[in-house]
C-alpha positions in Angstrom: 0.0 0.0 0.0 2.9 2.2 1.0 4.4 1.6 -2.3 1.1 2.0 -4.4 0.3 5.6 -2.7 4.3 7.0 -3.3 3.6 5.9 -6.8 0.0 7.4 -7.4 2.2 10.6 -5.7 4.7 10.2 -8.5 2.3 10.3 -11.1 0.2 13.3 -9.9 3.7 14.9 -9.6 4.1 14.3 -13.6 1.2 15.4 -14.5 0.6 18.9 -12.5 4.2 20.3 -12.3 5.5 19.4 -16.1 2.4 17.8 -17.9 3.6 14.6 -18.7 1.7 11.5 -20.0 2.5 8.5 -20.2 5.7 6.9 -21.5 6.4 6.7 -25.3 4.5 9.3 -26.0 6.0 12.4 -27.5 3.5 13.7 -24.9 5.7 12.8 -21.9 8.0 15.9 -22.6 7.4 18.5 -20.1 5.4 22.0 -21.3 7.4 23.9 -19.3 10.8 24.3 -18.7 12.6 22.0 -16.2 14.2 23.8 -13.2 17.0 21.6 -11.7 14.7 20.5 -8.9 12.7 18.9 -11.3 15.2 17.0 -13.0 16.3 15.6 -9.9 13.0 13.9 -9.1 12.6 12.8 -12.3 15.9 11.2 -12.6 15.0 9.3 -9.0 11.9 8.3 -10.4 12.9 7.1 -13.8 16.9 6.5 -13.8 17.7 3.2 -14.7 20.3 3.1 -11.7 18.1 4.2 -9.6 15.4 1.7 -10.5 18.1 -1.5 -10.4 19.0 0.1 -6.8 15.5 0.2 -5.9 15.4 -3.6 -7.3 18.7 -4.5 -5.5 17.0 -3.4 -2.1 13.8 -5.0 -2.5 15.9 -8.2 -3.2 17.8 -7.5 0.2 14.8 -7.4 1.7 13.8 -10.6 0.9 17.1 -12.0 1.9 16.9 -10.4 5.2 13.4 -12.0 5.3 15.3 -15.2 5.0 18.1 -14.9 7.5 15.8 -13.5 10.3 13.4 -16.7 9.6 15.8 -18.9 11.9 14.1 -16.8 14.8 10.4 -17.3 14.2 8.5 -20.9 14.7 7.4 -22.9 12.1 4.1 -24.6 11.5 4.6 -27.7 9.4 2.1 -30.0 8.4 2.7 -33.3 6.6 1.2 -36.0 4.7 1.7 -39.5 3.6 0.1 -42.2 1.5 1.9 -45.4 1.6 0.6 -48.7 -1.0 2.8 -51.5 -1.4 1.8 -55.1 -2.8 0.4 -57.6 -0.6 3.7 -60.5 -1.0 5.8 -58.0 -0.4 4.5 -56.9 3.4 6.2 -59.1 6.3 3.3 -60.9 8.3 3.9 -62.0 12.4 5.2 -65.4 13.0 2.9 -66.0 15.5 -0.3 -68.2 14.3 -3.6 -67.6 16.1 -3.5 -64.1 16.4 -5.2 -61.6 15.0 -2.5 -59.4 13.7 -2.7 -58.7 9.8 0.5 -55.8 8.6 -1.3 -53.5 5.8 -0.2 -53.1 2.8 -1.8 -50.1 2.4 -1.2 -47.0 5.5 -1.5 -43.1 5.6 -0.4 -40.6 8.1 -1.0 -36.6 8.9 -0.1 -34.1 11.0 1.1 -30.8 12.1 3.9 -29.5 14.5 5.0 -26.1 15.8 8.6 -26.5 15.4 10.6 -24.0 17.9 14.4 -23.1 18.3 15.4 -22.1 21.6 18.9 -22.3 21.6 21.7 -22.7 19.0 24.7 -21.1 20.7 24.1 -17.6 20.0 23.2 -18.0 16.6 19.2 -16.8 16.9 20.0 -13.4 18.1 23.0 -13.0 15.5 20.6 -13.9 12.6 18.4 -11.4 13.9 21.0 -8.6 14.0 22.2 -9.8 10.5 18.8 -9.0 8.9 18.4 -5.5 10.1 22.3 -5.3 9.0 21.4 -6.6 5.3 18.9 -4.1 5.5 20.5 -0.7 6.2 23.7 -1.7 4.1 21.5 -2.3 1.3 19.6 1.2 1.7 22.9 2.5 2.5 23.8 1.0 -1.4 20.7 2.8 -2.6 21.6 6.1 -0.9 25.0 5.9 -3.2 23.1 5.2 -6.1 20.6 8.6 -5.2 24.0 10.4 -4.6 26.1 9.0 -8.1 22.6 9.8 -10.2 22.3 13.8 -8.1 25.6 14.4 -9.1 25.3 13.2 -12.7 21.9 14.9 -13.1 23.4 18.4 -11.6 26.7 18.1 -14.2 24.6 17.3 -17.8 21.9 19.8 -16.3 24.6 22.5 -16.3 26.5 20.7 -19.6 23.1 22.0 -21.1 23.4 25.5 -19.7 26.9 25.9 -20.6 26.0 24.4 -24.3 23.1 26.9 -24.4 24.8 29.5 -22.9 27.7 28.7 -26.3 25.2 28.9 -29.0 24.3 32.4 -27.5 27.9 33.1 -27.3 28.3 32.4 -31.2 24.8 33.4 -32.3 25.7 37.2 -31.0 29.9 36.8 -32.7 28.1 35.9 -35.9 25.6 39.2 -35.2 27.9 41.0 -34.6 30.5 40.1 -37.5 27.6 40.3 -39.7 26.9 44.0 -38.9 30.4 44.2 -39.4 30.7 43.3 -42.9 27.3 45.3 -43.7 29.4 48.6 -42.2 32.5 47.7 -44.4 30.8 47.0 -47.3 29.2 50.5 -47.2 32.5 52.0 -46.9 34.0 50.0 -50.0 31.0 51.4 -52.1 31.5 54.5 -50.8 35.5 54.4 -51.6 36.4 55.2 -47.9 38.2 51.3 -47.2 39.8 49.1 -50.1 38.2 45.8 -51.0 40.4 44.3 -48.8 38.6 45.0 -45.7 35.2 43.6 -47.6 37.3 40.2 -47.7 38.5 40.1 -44.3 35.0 40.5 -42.7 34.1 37.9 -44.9 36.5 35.9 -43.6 36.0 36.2 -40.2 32.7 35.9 -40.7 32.8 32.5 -42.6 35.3 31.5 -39.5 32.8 32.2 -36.6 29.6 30.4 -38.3 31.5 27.0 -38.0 32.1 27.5 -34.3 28.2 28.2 -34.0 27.3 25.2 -35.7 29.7 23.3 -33.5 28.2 25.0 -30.2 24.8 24.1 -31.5 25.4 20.0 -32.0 27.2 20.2 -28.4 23.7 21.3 -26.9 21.9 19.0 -29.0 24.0 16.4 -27.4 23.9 17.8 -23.7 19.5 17.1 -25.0 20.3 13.8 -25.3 22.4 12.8 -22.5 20.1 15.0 -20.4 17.7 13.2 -21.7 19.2 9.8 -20.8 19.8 10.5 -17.3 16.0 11.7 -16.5 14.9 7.8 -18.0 13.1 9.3 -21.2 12.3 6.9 -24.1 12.8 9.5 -27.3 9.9 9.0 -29.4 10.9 7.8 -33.0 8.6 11.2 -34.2 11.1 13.8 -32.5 14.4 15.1 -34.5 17.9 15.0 -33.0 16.9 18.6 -31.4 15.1 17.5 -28.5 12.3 19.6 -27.3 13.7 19.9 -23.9 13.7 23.5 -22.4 15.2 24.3 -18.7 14.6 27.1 -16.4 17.4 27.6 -14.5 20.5 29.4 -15.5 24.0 28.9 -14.6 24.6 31.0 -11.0 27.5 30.4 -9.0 27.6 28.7 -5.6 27.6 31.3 -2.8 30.8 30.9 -0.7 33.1 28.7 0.6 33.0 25.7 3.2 35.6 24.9 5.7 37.8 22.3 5.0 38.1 20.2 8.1 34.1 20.6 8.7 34.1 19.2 5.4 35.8 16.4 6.4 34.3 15.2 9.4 30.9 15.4 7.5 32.3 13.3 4.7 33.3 10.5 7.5 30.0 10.8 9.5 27.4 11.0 6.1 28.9 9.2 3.3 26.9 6.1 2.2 30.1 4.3 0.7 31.6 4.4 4.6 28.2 3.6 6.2 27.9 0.4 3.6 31.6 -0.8 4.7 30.7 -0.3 8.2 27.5 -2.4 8.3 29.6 -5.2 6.0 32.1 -5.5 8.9 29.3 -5.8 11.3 28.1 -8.7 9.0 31.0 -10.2 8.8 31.4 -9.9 12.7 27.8 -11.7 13.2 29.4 -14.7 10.8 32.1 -14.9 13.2 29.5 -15.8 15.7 27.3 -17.6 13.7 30.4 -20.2 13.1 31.6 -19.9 17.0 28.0 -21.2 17.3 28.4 -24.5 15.3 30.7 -25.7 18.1 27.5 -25.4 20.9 24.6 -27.8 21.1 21.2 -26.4 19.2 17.6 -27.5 21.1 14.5 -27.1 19.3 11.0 -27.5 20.8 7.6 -28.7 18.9 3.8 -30.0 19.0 1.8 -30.8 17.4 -1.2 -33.2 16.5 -0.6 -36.5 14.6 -3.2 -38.7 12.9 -2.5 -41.9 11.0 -4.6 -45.5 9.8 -4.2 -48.3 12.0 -0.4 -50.3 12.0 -1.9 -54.0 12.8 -5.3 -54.1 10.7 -6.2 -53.3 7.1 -9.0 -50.8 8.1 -8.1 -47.8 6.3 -11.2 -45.3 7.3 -10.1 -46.0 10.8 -8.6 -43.0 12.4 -5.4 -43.2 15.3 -4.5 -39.6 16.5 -3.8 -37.6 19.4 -0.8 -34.8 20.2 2.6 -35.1 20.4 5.3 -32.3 22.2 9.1 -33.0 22.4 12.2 -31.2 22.3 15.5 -32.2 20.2 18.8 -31.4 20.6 21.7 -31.9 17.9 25.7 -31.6 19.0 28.2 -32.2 16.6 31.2 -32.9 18.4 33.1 -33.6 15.2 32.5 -32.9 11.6 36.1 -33.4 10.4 37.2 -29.3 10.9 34.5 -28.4 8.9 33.5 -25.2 11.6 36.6 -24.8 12.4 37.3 -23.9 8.8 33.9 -21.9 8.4 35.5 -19.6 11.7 38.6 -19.3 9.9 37.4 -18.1 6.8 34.7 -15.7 9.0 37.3 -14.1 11.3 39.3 -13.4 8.5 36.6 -11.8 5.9 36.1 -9.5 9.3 40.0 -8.2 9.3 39.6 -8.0 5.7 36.4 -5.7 6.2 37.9 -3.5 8.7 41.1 -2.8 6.3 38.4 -1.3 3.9 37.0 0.6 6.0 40.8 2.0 6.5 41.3 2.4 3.3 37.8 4.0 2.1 38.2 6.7 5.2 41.5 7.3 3.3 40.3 7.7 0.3 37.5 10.2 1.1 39.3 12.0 2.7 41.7 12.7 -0.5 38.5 12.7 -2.9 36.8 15.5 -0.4 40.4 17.9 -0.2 41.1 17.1 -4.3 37.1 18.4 -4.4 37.6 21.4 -2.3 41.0 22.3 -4.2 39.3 22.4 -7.4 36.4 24.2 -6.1 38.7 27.1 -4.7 40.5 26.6 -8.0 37.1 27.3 -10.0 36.0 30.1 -8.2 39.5 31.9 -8.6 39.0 31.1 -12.9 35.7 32.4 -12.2 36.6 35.9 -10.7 39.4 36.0 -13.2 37.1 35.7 -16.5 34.3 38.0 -15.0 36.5 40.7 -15.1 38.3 39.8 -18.6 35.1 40.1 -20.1 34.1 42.7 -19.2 37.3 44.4 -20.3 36.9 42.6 -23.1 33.5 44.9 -24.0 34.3 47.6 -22.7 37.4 47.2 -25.5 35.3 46.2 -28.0 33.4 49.3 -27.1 36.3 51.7 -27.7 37.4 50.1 -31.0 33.9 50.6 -32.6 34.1 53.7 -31.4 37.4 54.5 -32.9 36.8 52.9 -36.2 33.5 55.5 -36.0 35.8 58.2 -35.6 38.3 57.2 -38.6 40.7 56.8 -35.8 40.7 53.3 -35.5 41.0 50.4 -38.0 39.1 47.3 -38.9 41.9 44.9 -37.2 41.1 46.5 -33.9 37.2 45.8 -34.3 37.9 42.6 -35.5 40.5 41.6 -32.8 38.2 42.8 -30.3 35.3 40.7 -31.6 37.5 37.9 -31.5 38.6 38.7 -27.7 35.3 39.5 -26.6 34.0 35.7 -27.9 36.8 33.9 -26.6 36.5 35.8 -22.7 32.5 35.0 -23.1 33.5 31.7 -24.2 35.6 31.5 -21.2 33.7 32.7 -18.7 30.9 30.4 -19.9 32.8 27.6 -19.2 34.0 28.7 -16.2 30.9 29.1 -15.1 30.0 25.6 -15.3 32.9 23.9 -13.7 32.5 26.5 -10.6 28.9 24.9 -10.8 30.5 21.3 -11.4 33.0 21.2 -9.1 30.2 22.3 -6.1 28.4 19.5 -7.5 31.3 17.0 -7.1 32.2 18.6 -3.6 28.5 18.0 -2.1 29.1 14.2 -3.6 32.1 14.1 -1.8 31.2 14.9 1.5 27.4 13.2 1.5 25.5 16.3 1.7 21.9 15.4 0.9 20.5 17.1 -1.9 16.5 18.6 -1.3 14.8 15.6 -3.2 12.5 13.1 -2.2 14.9 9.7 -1.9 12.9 6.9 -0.7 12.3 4.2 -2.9 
């Protein structure tokens, strides 16, 4: 039921927020432009990771089903029909009496069958299925994290590929006005042909890089596209209709390192999915210390069965039966001694992972930070080029206005002002990246709904 209502949720979401239908229809595409918030709940809907995580959990929980069914009783009830011909059942020796062996019998019955002891190994079974259980959701809470952080890069991949075509779209404008300008000057005799031919040049130069910016955002579409678990009707052109809202902002601030670090050791699922595999392996430690101690096991039950001495088959025996069993095996050839062997050393094993994951976060989260500082500082850098870079551009129009400037200057600074713009652009987008790739690296949890 709990499963049913998230998904009717799910589906309501779809269809108020960004008008979707259902899948393979060219109708699915939203109507409105996705904000990043949007993409991320999409992606955690539909994402094929995130759906073979979602699977991978609900198959632990069946397996932790399992292991924790050592605990509980069981209620079995047999049945048997026995028929065997007549020469081949072994009558009583004894003549006179009245004793005739069947060779036809049935028997029924049911039994509450009860563990009560097994050397420990009930309560660690019991602690081993909540353990399979938050492991595995700690495996689905790296899934969320690896699918956030490749929603939030192609999200801003599509920016940054917009954010080019505009780029090129306005060098192409403005080249174009350039080479309008200079050809009035050559028909009015003020500039010599050769200035006609190098705006036409430059001109032919830019509308390559345009077309190049404009494939690279119909790619971002596609991968974008990918990553949110869309199946591309076969109607739609390589241009996907696929609109977003945000824009490219950069990340306010800086974190602190070594807060930074303790959060990546106290949230990250990778660590919390090591942790609860060396507590596994610690309960298989004593689930194989338990083989050496005797296991006792209570039932009842209520038996029935046809007579043993008389061929009268519609003739009922039955009444009930309790017991107890106990089972000790005081050799088995160093069987559980090898099974505590191999436990105790898959638990060493475990805890050098741990070791070495602790390490390893801990250079993932300072590489992250350094790059993040890194970014920002490119970031600053181009913000001020470019607007240098206008502000130059500015000045050689005006100049060339004036008759005091020359078409290399406006040309130069066309080019300049493209390539900062270009820069800044891109710049922009690995600021945004690398924030991306430090939340990932210290676990912060992104404002999305994660349950499965």
């Amino acid at each position: 039921m709990k499963a049913l209502c998230r998904l009717l949720g799910a589906v309501g979401w779809l269809v108020t927020v960004a008008g979707y239908t259902a899948p393979g229809d060219p109708g699915q595409w939203p109507t409105q432009p996705l904000t990043l918030a949007d993409a991320l709940n999409l992606a955690l809907e539909q994402n094929a990771e995130v759906r073979k995580a979602r699977q991978d959990l609900e198959a632990a929980t069946g397996v932790a089903i399992q292991t924790r069914a050592v605990v509980i009783p069981k209620l079995q009830a047999t049945a048997q029909y026995t028929a065997r011909d007549a020469g081949g059942v072994e009558q009583f020796p004894v003549v006179g009496l009245p004793i005739q062996i069947p060779n036809e019998a049935w028997s029924a019955g049911v039994r509450l069958v009860q563990s009560v002891y097994e050397g420990g190994r009930l309560r660690s079974a019991w602690r081993s299925a909540r353990l399979t259980e938050q492991q595995a959701r700690a495996a689905y809470d790296t899934a969320v994290a690896d699918t956030v952080l490749a929603v939030r890069t192609a999200y801003a991949d599509v920016l940054l590929a917009a954010e080019m075509v505009r780029v090129h779209q306005a060098s192409v404008e403005l080249l174009e006005e350039e080479l309008r300008q200079t050809r009035q000057r050559f028909e009015a005799g003020t500039v010599p042909r050769f200035n006609v031919l190098r705006a036409e040049v430059e001109l032919a130069n830019a509308r390559p890089r345009l077309s190049r910016a404009r494939n690279s955002l119909r790619i971002a579409k596609q991968n974008l596209a990918h990553l949110l678990g869309f199946d591309v009707p076969a109607g739609f052109s390589e241009d996907l209709p696929l609109e977003l809202a945000d824009r490219l902002e950069p990340p306010p601030g800086l974190p602190e390192l070594n807060a930074a670090l303790r959060q990546a050791l106290e949230h990250r699922s990778e660590l919390a999915v090591l942790r609860h595999a060396e507590a596994l392996q610690a309960e298989s430690v004593r689930q194989a210390r338990a083989a050496f101690k005797p296991a006792l096991e209570l039932f009842a039950g209520y038996d029935a069965h046809s007579p043993n001495f008389r061929d009268e088959l519609d003739r009922v025996i039955d009444g009930w039966v309790v017991g107890a069993q106990m089972r000790w095996n005081l050799f088995d050839g160093g069987l559980s001694r090898g099974k505590l062997v191999e436990a105790r050393a898959r638990q060493a094993r475990a805890q050098v992972e741990i070791e070495d994951a602790q390490r390893r976060i801990e250079l993932e989260v300072r590489t992250a930070y350094s790059r993040l500082v890194e970014a920002r500082e490119v970031l600053q850098s181009t913000l001020k080029v470019q607007e240098q870079a206008e502000e130059a551009l500015r000045l050689a129009q005006a100049r060339a206005s004036a008759g005091t400037g020359t078409q290399l200057d406006v040309l130069s600074a066309q080019t300049a002002l493209t390539e900062a713009r270009s820069i800044h652009a891109q710049a922009l987008r690995d600021f945004v990246v690398a924030q991306a790739r430090f939340e990932r690296a210290i676990g912060q949890p992104r404002d999305v709904e994660t349950n499965p």
